[in-house]
C-alpha positions in Angstrom: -12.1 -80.4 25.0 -10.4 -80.2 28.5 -7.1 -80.3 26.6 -8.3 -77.3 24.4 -9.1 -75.2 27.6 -5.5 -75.2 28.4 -4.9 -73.1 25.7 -7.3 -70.9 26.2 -7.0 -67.3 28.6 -8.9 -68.3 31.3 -8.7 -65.4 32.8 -9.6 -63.2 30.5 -13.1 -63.8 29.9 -13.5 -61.1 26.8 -10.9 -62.6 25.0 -12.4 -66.3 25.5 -15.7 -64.8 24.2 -13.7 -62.6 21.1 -12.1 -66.3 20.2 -15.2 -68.2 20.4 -17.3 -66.4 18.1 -14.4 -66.4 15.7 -15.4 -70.1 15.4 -18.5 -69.2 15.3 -18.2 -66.4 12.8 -15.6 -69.1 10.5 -18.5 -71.3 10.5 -20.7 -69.1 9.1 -18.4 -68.5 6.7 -17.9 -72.3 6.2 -22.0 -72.4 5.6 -21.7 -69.4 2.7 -19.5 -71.3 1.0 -22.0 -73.9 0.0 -22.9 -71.3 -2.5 -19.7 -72.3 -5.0 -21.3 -75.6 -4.5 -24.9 -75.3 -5.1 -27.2 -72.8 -7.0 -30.3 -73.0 -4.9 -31.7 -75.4 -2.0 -34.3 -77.3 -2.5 -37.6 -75.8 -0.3 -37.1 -79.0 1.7 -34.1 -78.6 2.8 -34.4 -75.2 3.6 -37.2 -75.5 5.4 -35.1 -78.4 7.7 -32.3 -76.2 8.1 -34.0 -73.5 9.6 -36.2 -75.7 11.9 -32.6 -76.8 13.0 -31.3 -73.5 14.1 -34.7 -73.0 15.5 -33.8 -76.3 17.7 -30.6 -75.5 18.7 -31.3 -71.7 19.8 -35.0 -73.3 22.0 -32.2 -75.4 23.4 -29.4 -73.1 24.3 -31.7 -70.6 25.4 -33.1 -72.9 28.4 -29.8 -75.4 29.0 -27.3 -72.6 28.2 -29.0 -69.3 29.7 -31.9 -69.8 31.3 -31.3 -72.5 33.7 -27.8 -70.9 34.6 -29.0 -67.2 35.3 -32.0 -69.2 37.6 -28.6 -71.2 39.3 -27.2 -67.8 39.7 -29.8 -66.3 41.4 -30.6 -68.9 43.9 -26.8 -68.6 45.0 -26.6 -64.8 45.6 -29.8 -64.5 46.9 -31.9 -63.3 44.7 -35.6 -63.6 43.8 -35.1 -66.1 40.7 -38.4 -65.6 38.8 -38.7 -61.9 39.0 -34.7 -62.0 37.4 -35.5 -64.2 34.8 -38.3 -62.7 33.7 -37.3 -59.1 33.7 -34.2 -60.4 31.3 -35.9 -62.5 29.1 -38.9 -60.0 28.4 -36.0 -56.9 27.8 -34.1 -59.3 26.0 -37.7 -60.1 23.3 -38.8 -56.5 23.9 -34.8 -55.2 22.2 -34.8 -57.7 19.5 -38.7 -56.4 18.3 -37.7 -52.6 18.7 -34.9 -53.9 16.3 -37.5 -55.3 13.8 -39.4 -52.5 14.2 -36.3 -49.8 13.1 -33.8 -52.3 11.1 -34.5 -52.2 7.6 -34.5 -55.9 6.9 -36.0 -59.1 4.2 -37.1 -62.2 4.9 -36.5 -65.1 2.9 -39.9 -65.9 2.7 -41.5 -65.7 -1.2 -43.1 -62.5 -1.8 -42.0 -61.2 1.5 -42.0 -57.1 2.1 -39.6 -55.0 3.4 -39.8 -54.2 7.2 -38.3 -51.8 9.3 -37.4 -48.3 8.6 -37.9 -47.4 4.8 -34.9 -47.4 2.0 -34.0 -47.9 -1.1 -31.3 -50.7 -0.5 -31.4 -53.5 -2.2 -32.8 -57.2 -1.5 -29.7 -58.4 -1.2 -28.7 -55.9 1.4 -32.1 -56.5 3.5 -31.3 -60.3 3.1 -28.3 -60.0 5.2 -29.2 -57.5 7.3 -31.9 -60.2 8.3 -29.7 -62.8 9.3 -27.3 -60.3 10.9 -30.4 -59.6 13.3 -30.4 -63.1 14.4 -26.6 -63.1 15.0 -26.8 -60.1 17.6 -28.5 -62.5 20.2 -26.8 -65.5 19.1 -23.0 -63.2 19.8 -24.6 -62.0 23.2 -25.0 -65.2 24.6 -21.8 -66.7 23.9 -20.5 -63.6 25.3 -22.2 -63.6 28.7 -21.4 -67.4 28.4 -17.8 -66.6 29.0 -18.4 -63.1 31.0 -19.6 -65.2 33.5 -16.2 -66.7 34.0 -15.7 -63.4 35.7 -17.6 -64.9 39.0 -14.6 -68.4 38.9 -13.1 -69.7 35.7 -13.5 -73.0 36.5 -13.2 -75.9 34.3 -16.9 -76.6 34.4 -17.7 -72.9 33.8 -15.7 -73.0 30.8 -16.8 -76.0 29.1 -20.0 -75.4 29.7 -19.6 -71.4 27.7 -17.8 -73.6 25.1 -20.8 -75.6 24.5 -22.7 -72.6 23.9 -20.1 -71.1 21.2 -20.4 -75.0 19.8 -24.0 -75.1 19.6 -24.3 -72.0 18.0 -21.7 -72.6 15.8 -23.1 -75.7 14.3 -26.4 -73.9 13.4 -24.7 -71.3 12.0 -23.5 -73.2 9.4 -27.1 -73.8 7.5 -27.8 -70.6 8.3 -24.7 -69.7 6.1 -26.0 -71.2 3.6 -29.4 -70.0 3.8 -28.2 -66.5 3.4 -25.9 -67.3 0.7 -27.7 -69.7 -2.0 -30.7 -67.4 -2.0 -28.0 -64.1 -2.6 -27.1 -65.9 -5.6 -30.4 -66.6 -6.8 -30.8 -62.5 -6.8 -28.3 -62.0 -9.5 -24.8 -62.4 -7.3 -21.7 -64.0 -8.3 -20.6 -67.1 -6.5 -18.0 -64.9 -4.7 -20.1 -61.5 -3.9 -22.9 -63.6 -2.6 -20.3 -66.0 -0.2 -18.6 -62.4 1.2 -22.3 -61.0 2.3 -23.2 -64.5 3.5 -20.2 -64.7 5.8 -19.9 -61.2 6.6 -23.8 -61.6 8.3 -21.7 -63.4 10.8 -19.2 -60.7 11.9 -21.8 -58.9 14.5 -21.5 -62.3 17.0 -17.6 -61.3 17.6 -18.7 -57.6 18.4 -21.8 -58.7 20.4 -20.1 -61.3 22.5 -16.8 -59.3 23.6 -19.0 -56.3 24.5 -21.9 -58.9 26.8 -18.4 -60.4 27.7 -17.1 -57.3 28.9 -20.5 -56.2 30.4 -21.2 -58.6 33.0 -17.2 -59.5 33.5 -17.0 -56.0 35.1 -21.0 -55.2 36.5 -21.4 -58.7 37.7 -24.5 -58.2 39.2 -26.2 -58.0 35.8 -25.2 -61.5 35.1 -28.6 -63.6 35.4 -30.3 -60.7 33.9 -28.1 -61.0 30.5 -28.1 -64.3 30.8 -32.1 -64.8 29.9 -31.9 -61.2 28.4 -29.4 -62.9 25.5 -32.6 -66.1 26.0 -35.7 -63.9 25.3 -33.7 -62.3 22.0 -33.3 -65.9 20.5 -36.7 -67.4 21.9 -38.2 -64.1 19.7 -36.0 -64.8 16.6 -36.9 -68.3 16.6 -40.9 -67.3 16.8 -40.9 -64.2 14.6 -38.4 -65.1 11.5 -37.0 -68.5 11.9 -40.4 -70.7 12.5 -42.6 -68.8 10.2 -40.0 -69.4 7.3 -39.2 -72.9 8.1 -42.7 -73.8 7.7 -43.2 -72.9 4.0 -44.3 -74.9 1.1 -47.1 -77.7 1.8 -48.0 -79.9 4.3 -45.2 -82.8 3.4 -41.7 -79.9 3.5 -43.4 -78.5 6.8 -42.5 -82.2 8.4 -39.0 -81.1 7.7 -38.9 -78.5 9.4 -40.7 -80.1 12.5 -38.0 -82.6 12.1 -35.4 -80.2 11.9 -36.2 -78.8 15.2 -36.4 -81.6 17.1 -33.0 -82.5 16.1 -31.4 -79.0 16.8 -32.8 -79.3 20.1 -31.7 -82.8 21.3 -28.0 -82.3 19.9 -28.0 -79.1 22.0 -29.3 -80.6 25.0 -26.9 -84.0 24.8 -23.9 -81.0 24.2 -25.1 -79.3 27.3 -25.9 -81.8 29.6 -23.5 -84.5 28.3 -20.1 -82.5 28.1 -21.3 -79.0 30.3 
C-alpha cells in the first residue's frame, strides 16, 4: 500500500479524494454487475449483505471519523465532546431532512414511497435510495483525505485510504443489492447494471467537495469528520438495519452475522494497516 502512495498527489488532497472514490464508485459498479450473473438473491443473502455494509459503515464511522476528529480536537485545543457531538448530530439531522424531501424506495416488500410526492417510477426511487446512502459514504472518504491538508503524512494517508477501502468493499453488495432487485422490476440485464452503478457516482462528487471543504476551512475538520459519522450511523439505523432484518427468525441471524463481520474487517483495516 506504501508503494501505492507514491503514486498518489499527496499534496493535493481533492484529487486523492476524486481518485479514491473512483475505486469506490468502480466497485459499485463491479457489485451491479452481479445482475448478468444472477436473477434475484436469495432473502438470505440479502439480508447478510446489508448487515455487512451495516458493519463496515458502525466501524468506519468510530475508527475512521470519530476517533480522529476527537484526536484532532485534543491537539488544537478544543473542547472534544461538544465538537463531536455538534457534528455527528448535524451530520444525522442532514441525512433525515434528506429522507424527509428525497423522493426515495426501500427494498423492503410492500414498502411505500417516502419523501416528496412523484410519479417516478420504482425503479427510479430504488436508486435514488441507495444514492442517499452514498452521499455520507462520499463525504467521509472525502474529509478522510481533506484532512491531509493539516500534514500529508504517510500515516495520514494510509489511514484515508483505509477509509476509501472499507467503503469500497461494502459497496460491492450494495451494488448488487440495487441491481438484482432492478431486474426483478422488469429491467434488462444492462438498464438495471447502468442504474445500479450509476447509484454510486454521488461518492466522487461528495468527497472532492468534503475534500475541498475542510482542505481550505480547516478549522471545520473534526466537525466533518463525525458530521460524515452521524450521516452513516443514521443510514445504518433507518434503512440498512430495518431491511437486513427481513424474513423470519433463522435469515435475521444472517444479517446479525453479516454485521459483525463488516465491523471486525473494518476495524483490523483501520487499526492493523492505519
Amino acid at each position: 500500500m506504501r508503494t501505492l502512495l507514491s503514486w498518489m498527489p499527496l499534496d493535493n488532497p481533492v484529487l486523492m479524494a476524486l481518485y479514491a472514490t473512483l475505486f469506490t464508485w468502480f466497485m459499485t459498479a463491479l457489485g451491479s454487475a452481479m445482475v448478468f450473473f444472477f436473477r434475484e438473491i436469495k432473502p438470505k443473502v440479502l439480508n447478510a449483505m446489508l448487515g455487512f455494509a451495516s458493519g463496515v459503515m458502525i466501524s468506519a464511522s468510530f475508527f475512521s471519523l470519530i476517533n480522529p476528529a476527537l484526536e484532532l480536537s485534543v491537539a488544537n485545543g478544543g473542547t472534544p465532546w461538544l465538537e463531536a457531538a455538534v457534528g455527528f448530530l448535524a451530520g444525522a439531522g442532514f441525512l433525515m431532512l434528506a429522507d424527509k424531501i428525497v423522493p426515495h424506495l426501500h427494498f423492503e416488500k410492500d414498502a411505500k414511497p417516502e419523501g416528496i410526492h412523484t410519479n417516478w417510477k420504482r425503479s427510479v426511487l430504488l436508486v435514488f435510495s441507495i444514492t442517499l446512502h452514498n452521499i455520507p459514504e462520499g463525504l467521509a472518504v472525502g474529509v478522510a483525505f481533506g484532512s491531509l491538508a493539516n500534514g500529508a503524512s504517510t500515516e495520514a494517508a494510509l489511514a484515508a485510504m483505509i477509509v476509501a477501502i472499507g467503503i469500497g468493499i461494502q459497496n460491492f453488495p450494495e451494488g448488487a443489492a440495487v441491481s438484482i432487485p432492478l431486474r426483478r422490476e422488469g429491467m434488462s440485464r444492462w438498464e438495471a447494471f447502468m442504474k445500479g452503478q450509476w447509484s454510486g457516482v454521488v461518492e466522487p462528487i461528495a468527497a472532492v467537495f468534503g475534500a475541498w471543504l475542510v482542505s481550505y476551512v480547516k478549522p471545520l475538520l473534526p466537525y466533518a469528520l463525525t458530521f460524515a459519522a452521524g450521516a452513516m450511523i443514521y443510514v445504518v439505523t433507518e434503512e440498512l438495519i430495518p431491511e437486513s432484518q427481513s424474513g423470519d427468525h433463522e435469515a435475521t441471524h444472517f444479517s446479525t452475522l453479516g454485521c459483525i463481520l463488516g465491523f471486525v474487517i473494518m476495524m483490523v483495516l483501520d487499526v492493523a494497516l492505519g
